[in-house]
C-alpha positions in Angstrom: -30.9 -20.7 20.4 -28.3 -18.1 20.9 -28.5 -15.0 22.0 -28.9 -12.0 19.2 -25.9 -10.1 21.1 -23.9 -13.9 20.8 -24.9 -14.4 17.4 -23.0 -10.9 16.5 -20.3 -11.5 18.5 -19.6 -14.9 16.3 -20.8 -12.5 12.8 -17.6 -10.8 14.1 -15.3 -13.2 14.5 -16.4 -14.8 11.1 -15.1 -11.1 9.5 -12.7 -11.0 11.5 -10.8 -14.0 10.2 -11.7 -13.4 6.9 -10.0 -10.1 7.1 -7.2 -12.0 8.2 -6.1 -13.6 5.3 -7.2 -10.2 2.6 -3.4 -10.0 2.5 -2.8 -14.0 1.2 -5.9 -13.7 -1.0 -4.8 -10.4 -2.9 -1.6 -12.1 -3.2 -2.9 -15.0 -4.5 -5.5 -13.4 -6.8 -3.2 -10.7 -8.4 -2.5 -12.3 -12.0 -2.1 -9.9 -15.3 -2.5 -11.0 -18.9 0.2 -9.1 -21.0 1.0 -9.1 -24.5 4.0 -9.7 -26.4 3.9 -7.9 -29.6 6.6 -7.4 -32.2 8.0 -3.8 -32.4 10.5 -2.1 -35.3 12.6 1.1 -34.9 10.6 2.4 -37.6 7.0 2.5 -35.0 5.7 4.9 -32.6 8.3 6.2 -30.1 5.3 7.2 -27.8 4.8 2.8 -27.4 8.3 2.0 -26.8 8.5 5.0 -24.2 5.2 3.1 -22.7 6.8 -0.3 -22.6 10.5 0.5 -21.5 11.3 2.5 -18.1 14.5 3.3 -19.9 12.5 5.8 -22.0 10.7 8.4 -20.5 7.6 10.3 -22.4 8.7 13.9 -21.9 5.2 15.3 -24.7 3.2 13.1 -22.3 4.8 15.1 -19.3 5.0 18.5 -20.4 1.8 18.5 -22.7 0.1 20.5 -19.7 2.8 23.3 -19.6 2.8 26.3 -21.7 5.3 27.3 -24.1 7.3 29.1 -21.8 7.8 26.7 -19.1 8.9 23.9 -21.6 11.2 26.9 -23.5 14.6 25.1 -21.6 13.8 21.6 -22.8 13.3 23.1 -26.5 16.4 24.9 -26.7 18.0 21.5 -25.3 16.6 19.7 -28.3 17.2 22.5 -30.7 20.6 23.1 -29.6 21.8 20.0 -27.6 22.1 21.6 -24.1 20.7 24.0 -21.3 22.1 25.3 -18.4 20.1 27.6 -16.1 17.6 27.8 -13.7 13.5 26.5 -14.4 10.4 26.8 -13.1 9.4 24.8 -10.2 6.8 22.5 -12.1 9.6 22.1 -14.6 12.2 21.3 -11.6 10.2 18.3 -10.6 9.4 17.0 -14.2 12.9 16.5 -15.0 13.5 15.8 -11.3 11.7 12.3 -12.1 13.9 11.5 -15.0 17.1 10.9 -13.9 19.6 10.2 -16.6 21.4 6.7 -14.3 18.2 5.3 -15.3 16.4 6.9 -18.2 18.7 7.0 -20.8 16.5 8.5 -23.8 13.8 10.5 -24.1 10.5 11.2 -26.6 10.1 14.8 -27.5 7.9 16.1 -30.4 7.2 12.3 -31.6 11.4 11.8 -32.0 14.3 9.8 -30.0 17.2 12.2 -28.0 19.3 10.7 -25.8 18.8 12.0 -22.1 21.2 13.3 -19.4 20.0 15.5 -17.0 21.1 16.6 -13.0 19.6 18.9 -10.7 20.7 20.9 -8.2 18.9 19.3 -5.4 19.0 22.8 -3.0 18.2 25.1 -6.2 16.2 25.0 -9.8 18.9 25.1 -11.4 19.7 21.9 -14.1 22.0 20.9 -17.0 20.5 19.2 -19.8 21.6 17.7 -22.7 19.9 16.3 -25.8 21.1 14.2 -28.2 19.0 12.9 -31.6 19.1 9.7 -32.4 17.1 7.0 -33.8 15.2 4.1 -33.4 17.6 1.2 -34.3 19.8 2.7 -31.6 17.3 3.0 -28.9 16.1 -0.8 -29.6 19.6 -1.9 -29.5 20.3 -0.2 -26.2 17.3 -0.8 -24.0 16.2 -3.8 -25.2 17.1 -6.7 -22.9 18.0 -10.1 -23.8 15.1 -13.4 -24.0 17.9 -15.3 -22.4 17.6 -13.0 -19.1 13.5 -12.5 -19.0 11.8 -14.9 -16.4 10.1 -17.9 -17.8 6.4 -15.7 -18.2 8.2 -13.3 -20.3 9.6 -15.9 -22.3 6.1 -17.9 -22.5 4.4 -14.5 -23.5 7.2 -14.1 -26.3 6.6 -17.6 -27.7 3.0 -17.5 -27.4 1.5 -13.9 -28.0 0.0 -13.5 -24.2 0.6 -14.9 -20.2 -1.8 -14.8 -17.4 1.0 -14.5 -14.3 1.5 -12.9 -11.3 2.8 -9.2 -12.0 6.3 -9.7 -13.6 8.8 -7.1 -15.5 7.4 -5.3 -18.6 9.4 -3.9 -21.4 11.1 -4.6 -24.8 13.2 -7.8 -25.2 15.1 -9.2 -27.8 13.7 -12.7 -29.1 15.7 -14.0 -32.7 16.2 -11.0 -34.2 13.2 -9.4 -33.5 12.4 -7.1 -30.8 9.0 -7.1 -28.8 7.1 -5.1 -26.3 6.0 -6.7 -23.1 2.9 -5.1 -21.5 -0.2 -5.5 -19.5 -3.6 -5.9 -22.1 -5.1 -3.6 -20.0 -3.3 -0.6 -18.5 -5.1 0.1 -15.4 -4.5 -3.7 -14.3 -1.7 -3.7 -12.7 -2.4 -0.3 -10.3 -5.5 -2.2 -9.8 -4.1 -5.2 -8.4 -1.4 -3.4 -6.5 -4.1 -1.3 -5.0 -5.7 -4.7 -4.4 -2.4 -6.0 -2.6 -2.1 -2.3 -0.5 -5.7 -2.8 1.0 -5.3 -6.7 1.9 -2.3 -5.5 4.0 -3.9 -2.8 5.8 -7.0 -5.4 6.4 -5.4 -7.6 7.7 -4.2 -6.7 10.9 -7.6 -5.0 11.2 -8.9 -8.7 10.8 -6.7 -9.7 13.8 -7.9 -7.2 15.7 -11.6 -7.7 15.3 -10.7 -11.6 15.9 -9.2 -10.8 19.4 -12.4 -8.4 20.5 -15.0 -11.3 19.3 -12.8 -14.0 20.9 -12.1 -12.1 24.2 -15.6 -11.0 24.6 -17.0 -14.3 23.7 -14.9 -15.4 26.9 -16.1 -13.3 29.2 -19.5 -13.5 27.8 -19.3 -17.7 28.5 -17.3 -17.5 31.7 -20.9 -15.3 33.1 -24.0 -16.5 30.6 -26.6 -14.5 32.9 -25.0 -10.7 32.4 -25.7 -9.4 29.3 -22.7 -6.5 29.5 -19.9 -8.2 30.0 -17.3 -5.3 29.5 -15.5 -3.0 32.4 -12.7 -0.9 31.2 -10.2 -3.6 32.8 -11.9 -5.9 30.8 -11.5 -4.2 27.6 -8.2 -3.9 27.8 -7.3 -7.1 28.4 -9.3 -7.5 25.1 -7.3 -5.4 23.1 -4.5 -6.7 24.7 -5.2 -10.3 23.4 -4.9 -8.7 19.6 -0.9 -8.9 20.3 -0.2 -12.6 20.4 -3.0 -13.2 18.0 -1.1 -11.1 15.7 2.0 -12.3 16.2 0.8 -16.3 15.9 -0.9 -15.3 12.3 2.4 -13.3 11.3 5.0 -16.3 12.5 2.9 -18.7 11.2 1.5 -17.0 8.1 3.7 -14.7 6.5 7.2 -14.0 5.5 8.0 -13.1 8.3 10.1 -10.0 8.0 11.1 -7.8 11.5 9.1 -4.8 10.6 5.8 -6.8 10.2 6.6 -8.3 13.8 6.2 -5.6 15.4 4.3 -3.5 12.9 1.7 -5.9 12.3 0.4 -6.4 16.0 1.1 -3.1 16.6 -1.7 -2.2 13.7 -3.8 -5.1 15.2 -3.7 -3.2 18.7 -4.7 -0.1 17.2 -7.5 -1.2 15.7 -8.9 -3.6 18.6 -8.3 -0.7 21.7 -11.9 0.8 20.3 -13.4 -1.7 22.8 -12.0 0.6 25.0 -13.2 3.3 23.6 -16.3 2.0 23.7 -16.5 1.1 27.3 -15.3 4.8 27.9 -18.2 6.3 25.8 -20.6 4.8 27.8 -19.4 5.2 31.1 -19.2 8.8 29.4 -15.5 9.1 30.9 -14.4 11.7 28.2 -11.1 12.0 29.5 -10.2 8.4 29.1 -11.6 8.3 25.6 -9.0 11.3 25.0 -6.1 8.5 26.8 -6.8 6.0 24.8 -7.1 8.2 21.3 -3.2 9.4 22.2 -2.3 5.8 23.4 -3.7 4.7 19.7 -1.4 7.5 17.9 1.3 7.0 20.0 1.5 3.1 18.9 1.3 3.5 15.2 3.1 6.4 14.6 6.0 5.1 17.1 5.8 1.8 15.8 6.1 2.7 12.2 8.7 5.3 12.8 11.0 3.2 14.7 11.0 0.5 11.9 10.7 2.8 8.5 12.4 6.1 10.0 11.1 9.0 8.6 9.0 7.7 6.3 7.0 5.3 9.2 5.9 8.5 10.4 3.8 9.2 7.2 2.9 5.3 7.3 1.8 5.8 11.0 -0.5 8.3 10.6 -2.0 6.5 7.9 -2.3 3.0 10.1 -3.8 5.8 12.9 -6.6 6.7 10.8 -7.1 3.4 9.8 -7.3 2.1 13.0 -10.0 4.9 13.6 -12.5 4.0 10.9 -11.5 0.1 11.8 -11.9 0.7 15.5 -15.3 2.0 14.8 -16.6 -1.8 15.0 -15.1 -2.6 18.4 -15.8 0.7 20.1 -20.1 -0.3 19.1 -19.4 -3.5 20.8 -17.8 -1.9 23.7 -21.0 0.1 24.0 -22.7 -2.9 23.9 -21.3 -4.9 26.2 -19.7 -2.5 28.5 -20.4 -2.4 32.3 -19.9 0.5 34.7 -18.6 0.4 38.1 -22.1 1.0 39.8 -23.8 -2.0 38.1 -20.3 -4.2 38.6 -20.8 -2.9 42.9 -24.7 -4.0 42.9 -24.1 -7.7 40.9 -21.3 -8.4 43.2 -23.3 -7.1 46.2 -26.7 -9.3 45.2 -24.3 -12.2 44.6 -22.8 -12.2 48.4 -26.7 -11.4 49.6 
């Protein structure tokens, strides 16, 4: 029978790999039902603003301001324009509709058509609202059957589709217009928050896959010694989460350049708690700090050298990631780690 200590080093490997693939599997899994209902000018403005992204919901927006911060967007209704400076939480409201994209609005349950800039250095904005109804805003945003992908089209002939997550909004179908939206509203941020953790798993899959396989080597190439692990060892552990990485990527994935060097980078990250391990029970303080800066200094590089400035703020998340994830390597590191001393006495019993 197997050892309890080989028996976990095999319960890793099994996670390990399943990890591996959280990315394909959320992929694979994320389907929506939506709806195709018909719509009229003469309905709710509030449900066309939810359907199109051509319509933004300013009383949904600005419901949790007082009077006086919404007072320039009033006297844009009431009058047609503002120009002037606004408060900051105003700023950003309006900030997030720009008029190149959102080309009407919903204020006080009515239609206006929208055109807004900002001052991107300042408060200051120029606003200008325009009434107008609902035949009009139908017309304009709605898009053609003859352009929707063939789930649109098969949730406009039928009432609903179960598909991967495809293009909401209103089309035009024979005359009529209809709304194309998830049943459920929290369903697509669900499965999208689905897809964003079976990315960040699964390097952390390929880096638990390279500690349980290098391990298992070491702990096969000498069956009699229980800890396996000096910090040379380790390394070459966390080392062997590179080509892992970059196998499952070339062979498994798109394929893109960032996730090439990204990916294995993140796999790295997450598999140098071995180190860290061996470190904390040799009680070498100083090289646990090393290898905590050499872990930071690979995912926030990484990341920023691919994604610029915004890699930075995708590194540190990857760091703390590869913290928590490294957890699980750095208690088989204790485990299996072997100090110097005890590497000295073995090698001097075996020449005795």
């Amino acid at each position: 029978m197997p050892s309890t200590r080989t028996v976990a080093l095999y319960a890793l490997l099994v996670v390990g790999v399943l990890c591996s693939f959280a990315f394909h599997a959320s992929v694979a899994s994320a389907t929506v039902t939506y709806t195709a209902t018909p719509i009229q000018a003469s309905d709710d403005p509030h449900r066309v603003a939810s359907v199109s992204p051509h319509v933004g919901d300013l009383d949904a927006q600005l419901d949790r301001y007082d009077k006086e911060i919404r007072r320039p967007v009033d006297r844009a209704a009431r009058t047609g324009s503002f120009t002037g400076n606004v408060t900051p939480e105003l700023y950003t409201t309006l900030d997030s509709l720009p008029s190149d994209y959102v080309h009407y609005v919903v204020y006080h349950d009515a239609y206006y058509r929208w055109h807004t800039s900002v001052n991107e250095n300042t408060t200051f904005v120029r606003l200008r609202m325009t009434p107008a109804n609902g035949s009009t805003v139908l017309a304009e945003v709605a898009k053609p059957y003859g352009n929707a992908s063939s789930d649109v089209k098969t949730a406009i002939r039928n009432g609903s589709v179960t598909a991967s997550i495809i293009r909401g909004g209103v089309y035009r179908y024979d005359g009529t217009y209809y709304a194309v939206s998830p049943e459920n509203d929290g369903s697509i941020a669900a499965k999208l928050l689905e897809i964003g953790l079976g990315y960040v798993f699964t390097p952390v899959g390929r880096g638990l896959v390279a500690v349980a396989l290098g391990i298992l080597y070491y702990r096969y190439r000498e069956p009699s010694v229980a800890r396996v692990l000096t910090p040379r060892r380790a390394g070459a552990v966390a080392l062997l989460a590179l080509p892992i990485a970059l196998v499952g990527t070339a062979v498994f994935e798109s394929g893109s350049p960032s996730r090439f060097v990204t990916g294995p980078a993140s796999a790295f990250v997450v598999a140098t708690g071995v180190i860290a391990g061996v470190f904390v029970h040799q009680r070498r303080w100083l090289g646990l700090v090393g290898v905590t800066a050499l872990v930071a200094a690979v995912a926030v590089g990484t990341n920023a050298l691919m994604h610029g400035l915004v890699g930075i703020a995708l590194g540190l998340l990857f760091f703390l990631v590869g913290l928590l994830a490294g957890g699980v390597p750095l208690v088989y590191g204790v485990v299996f780690a072997r100090d110097r001393d005890a590497s000295s006495r073995e090698a001097a019993e075996t020449t005795g």
